[in-house]
N, C-alpha and C positions, 0 to 999 in steps of 0.2 A: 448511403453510407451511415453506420451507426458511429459514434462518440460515446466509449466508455470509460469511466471517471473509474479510475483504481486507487484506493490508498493500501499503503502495507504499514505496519504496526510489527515492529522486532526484526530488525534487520543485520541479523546474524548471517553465521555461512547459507542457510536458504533463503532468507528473506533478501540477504544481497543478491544470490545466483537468479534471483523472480526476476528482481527490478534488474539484471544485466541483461538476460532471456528477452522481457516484454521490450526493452530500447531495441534491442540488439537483431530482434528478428520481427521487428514492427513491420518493415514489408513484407514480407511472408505472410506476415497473420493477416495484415489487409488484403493479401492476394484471394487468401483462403478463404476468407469473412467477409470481406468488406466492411470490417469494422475495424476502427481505431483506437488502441488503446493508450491510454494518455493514464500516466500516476500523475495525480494530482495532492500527495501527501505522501509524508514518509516519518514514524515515528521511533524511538528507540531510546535505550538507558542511555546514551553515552553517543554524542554528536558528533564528537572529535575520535572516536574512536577510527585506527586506521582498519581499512577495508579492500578487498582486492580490485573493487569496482568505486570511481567517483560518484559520490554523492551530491556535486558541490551545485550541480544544476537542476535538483530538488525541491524541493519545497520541504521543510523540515517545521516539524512542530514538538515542542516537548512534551508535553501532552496528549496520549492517544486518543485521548476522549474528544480531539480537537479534528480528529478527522472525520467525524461522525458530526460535528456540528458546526464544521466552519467549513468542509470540502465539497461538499453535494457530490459524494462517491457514491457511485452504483454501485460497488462490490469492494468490501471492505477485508483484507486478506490479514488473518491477525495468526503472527506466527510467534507470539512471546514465551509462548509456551506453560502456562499456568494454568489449574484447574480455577483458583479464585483470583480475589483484587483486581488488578487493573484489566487483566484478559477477561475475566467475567463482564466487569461491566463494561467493558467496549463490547462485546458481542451482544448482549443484553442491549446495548444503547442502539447498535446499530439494525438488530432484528425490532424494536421498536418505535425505528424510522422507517422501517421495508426496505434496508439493504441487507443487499444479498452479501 
């Protein structure tokens, strides 16, 4: 069985529908895999913000750049949507840890 560390970064109407998908159909994917996916971070503008899916059993950091250097995520899903600033350098930060 593999163990893999997801964080998301932007959790808008996709980045909520990932993180409801990956809880929501974790047996499934272990059936088909055997691997387990565990979010272990979840980033965004706005913590409080209402969302169709609870967050509240998350891990929540204000800082995206925090899931790259405080999560040890093997695959870093950054859905904020910007070509620069903050979505640059999380992607930059995290291709310069060799996550995928």
């Amino acid at each position: 069985m593999k163990n893999i560390k997801i964080s998301i970064a932007g959790i808008g109407n996709i980045g909520i529908h990932v993180i409801k998908n990956v809880i929501n159909n974790s047996s499934f994917i272990f059936k088909q895999t055997s691997a387990k996916f565990e979010i272990v971070g979840i980033s965004a503008k706005n913590k409080n913000k209402k969302r169709i899916f609870n967050i509240d059993g998350l891990k929540w950091y204000d800082n995206p750049l925090d899931l790259v250097n405080i999560t040890n995520s093997d695959i870093i899903i950054e859905l904020i949507g910007e070509e620069e600033g903050i979505s640059y350098n999380l992607i930059k930060s995290a291709l310069n840890n060799k996550i995928h």
